[in-house]
C-alpha positions as CSV (number, residue, x, y, z in Angstrom):
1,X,19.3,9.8,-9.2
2,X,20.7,9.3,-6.0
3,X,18.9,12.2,-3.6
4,X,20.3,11.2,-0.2
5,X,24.1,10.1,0.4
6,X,24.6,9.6,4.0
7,X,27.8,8.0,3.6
8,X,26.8,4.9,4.9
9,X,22.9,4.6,3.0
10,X,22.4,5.9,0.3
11,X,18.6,6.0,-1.7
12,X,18.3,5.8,-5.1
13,X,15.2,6.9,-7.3
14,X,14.7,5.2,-10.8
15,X,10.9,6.4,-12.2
16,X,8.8,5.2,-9.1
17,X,11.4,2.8,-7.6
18,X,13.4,4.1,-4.4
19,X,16.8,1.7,-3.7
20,X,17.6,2.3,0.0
21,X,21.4,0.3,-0.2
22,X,23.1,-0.3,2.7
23,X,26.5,1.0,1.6
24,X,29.5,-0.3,4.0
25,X,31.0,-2.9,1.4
26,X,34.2,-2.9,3.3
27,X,32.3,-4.1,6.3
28,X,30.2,-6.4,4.1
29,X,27.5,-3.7,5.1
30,X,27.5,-4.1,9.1
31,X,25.0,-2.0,10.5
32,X,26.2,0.5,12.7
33,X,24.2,3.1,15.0
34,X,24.2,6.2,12.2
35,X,22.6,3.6,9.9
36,X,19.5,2.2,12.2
37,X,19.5,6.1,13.6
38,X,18.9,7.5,9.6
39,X,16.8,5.1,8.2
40,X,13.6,6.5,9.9
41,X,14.4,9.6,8.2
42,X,14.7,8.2,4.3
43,X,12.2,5.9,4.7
44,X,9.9,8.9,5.5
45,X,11.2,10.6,2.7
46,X,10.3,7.4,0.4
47,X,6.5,8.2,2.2
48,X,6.2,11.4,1.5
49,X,6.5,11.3,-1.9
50,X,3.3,10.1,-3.6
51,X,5.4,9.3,-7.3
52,X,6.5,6.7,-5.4
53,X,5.3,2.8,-5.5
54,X,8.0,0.7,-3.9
55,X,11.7,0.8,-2.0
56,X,14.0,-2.0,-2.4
57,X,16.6,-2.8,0.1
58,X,20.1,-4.1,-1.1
59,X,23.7,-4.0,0.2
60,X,26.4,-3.0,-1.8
61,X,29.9,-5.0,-2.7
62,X,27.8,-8.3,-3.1
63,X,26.5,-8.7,0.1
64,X,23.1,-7.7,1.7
65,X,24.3,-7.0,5.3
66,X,26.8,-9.4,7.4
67,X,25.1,-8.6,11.0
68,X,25.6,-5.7,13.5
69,X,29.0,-4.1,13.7
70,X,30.8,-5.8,16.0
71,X,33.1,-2.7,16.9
72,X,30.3,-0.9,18.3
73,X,29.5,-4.3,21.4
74,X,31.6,-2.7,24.1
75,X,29.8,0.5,23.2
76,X,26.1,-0.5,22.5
77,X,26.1,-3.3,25.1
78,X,27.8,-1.7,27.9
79,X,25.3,-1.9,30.6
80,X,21.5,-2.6,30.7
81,X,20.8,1.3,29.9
82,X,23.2,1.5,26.7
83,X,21.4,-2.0,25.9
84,X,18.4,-0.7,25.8
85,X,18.8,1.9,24.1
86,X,20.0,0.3,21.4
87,X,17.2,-2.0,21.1
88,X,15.0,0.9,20.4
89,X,17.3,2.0,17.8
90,X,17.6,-1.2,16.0
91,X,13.5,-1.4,16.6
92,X,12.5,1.8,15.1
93,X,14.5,1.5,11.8
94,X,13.3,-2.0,11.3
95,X,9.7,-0.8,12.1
96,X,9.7,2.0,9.6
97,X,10.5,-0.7,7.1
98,X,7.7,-2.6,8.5
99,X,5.2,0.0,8.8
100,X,5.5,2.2,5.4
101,X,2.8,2.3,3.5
102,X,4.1,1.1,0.1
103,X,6.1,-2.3,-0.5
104,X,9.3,-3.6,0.5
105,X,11.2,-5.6,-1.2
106,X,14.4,-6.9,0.6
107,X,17.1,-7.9,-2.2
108,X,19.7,-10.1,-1.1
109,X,23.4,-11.2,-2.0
110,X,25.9,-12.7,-0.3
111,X,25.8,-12.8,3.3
112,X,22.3,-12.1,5.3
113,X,23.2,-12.2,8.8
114,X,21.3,-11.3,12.2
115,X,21.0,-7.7,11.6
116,X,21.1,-8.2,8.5
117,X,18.4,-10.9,8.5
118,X,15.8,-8.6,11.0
119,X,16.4,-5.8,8.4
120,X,14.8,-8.6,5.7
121,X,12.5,-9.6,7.9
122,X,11.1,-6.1,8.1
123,X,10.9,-6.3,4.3
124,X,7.6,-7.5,2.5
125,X,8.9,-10.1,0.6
126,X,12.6,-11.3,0.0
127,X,14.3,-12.2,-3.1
128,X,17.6,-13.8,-3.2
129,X,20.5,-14.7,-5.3
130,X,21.3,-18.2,-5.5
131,X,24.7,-18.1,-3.7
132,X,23.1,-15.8,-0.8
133,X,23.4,-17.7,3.1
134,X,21.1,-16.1,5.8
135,X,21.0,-16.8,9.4
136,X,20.2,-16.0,13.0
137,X,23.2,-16.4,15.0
138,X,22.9,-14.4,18.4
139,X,23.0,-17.5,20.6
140,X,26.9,-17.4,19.0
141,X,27.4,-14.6,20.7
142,X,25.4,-14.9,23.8
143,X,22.6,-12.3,22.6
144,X,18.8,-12.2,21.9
145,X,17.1,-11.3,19.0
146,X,14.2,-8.8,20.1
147,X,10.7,-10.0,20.4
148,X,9.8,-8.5,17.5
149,X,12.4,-9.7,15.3
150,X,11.9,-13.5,16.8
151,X,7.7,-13.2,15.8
152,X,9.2,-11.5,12.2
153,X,11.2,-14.7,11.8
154,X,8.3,-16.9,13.3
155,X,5.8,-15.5,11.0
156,X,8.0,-16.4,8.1
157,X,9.1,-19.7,8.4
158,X,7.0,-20.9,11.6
159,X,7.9,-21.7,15.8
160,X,9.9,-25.2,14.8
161,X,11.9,-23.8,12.1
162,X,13.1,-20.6,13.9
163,X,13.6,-22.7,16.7
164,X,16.2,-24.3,15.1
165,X,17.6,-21.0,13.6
166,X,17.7,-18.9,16.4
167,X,19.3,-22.5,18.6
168,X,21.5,-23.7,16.4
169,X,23.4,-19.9,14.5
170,X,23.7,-22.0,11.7
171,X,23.5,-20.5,8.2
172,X,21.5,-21.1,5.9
173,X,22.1,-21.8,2.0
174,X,19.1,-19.7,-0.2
175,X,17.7,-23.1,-1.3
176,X,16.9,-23.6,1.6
177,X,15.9,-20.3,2.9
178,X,13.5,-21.1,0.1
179,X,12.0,-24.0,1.0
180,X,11.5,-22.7,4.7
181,X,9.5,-19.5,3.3
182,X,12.4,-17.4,4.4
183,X,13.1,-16.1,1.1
184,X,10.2,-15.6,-1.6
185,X,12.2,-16.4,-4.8
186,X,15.3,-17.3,-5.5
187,X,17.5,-16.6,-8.8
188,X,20.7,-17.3,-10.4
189,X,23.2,-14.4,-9.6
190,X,23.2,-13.0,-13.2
191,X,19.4,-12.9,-13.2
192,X,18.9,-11.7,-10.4
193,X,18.2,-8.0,-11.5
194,X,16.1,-8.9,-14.5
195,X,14.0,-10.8,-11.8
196,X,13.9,-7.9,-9.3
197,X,13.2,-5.0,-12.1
198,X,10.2,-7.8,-13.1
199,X,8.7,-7.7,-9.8
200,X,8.9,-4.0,-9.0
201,X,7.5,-3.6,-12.4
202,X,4.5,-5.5,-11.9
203,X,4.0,-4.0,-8.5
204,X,4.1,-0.8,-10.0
205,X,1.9,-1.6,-12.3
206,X,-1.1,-2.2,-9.6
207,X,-3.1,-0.1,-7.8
208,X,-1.2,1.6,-4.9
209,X,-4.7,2.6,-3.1
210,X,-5.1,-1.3,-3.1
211,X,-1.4,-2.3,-2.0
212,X,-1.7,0.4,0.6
213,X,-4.7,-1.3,2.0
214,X,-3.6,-5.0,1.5
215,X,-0.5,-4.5,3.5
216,X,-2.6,-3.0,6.3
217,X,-5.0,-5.5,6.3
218,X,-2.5,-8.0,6.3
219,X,-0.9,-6.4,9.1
220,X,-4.1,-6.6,11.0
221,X,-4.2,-10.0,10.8
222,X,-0.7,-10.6,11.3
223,X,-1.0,-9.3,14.4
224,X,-4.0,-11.5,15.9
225,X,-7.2,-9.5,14.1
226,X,-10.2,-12.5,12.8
227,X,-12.8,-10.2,12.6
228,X,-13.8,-7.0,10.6
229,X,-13.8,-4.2,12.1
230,X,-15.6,-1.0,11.4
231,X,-12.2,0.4,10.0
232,X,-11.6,-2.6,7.8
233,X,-15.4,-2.7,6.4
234,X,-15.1,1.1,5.3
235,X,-11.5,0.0,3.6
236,X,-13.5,-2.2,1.3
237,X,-16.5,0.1,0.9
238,X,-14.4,2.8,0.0
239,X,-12.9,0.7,-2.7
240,X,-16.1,0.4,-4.8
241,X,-16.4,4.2,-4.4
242,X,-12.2,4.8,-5.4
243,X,-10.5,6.3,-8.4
244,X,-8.7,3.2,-8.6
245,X,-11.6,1.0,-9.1
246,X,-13.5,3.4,-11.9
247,X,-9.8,3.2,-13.8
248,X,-9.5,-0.5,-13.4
249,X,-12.9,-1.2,-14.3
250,X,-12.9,1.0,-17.5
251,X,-9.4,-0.2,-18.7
252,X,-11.2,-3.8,-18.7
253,X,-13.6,-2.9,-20.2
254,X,-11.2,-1.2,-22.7
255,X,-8.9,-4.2,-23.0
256,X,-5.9,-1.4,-22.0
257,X,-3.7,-1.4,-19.1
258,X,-4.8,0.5,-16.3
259,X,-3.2,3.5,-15.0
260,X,-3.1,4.4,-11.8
261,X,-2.6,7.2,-10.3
């Protein structure tokens, strides 16, 4: 059931799966402005509503996103200002990615390229076809990628290796994306769904009080935490005490698959 059709995104809801796909194939899904400016808004939607577990992000046509439209430049890089402004644009769709409270998955075909890459990048975990190339290349162009983009990219595949990603443009075949920890798992083209609808099955399958709260923890330490805090010692305390725990135990006990609510 597709419940928002903004022309270029659409979402997509299939039981407790949301598909946000970036839908510009004719542009090999180049993000323009409308797209970073409506994403906020359906990935608040995907929030709101408790039946669901998990979005995945894909492009249409075969390719996961080929950068940012170059026909917007003299427009979105006209002065410092217009710059700017941008950069928040780009930021705050990337960071609702980041930030909701239920997993990401980024799916990816074909060409996943600078914007397209920082949109993965603000994906939990990455899953690629075979045949997909990503890469980094706004030194190509003489631009930057944001801080927060650069310490995405340095958090998955580490300073040396995005270094040489962000110096060199170069693209980079899913193989190797692999071995770097860029990409999670990679599949053969015709597999590639049966892999995906696997994982999101699985994750939908766990508790989504514990996902919540792993993904916030782990955002914690991503961003420097090494201690527990007050907030993150009443997260496990009120595990012991949660719905989830008193179905997961009892299903054990049961030998039956847990159901969560």
């Amino acid at each position: 059931m597709t419940i928002h059709a903004g022309g270029d995104l659409t979402l997509d809801i299939d039981g407790a799966v949301a598909t946000l796909t970036l839908n510009r194939p004719q542009a090999r899904n180049a993000m323009n402005s409308a797209m970073w400016r409506t994403i906020p808004d359906i990935v608040k939607s995907v929030s709101d509503d408790a039946s669901l577990r998990l979005l995945l992000v894909r492009g249409a046509g075969g390719h996961f996103a080929s950068g940012a439209d170059i026909a917007e430049f003299p427009t979105v890089f006209a002065d410092r200002e217009a710059a700017l402004n941008y950069g928040r644009l780009v930021s705050a769709a990337t960071g609702a990615l980041a930030n909701l409270g239920k997993p990401v998955i980024a799916v990816m075909e074909g060409y996943c390229i600078g914007a397209g890459l920082a949109v993965a990048l603000a994906c939990d975990l990455r899953i690629a076809a075979e045949d997909a190339r990503l890469g980094a290349p706004p030194a190509k162009l003489g631009l930057l990628y944001s801080l927060i983009d650069t310490r995405r990219l340095i958090s998955a595949i580490g300073l040396s290796a995005a270094k040489a990603m962000l110096f060199t443009g170069a693209l980079y075949p899913a193989t190797e994306a692999l071995r770097l920890g860029l990409v999670d798992e990679t599949h053969a083209p015709k597999t590639l769904e049966a892999a995906v609808a696997a994982k999101a099955q699985a994750i939908c399958a766990a508790s989504p009080w514990s996902i919540q709260h792993a993904k916030a923890m782990a955002a914690l330490i991503e961003h420097g935490a090494v201690e527990e805090t007050d907030q993150t010692r009443a997260w496990y305390a009120d595990a012991a005490v949660g719905a989830d725990f008193k179905e997961g135990l009892a299903a054990f006990h049961a030998r039956r698959k847990p159901v969560f609510q």
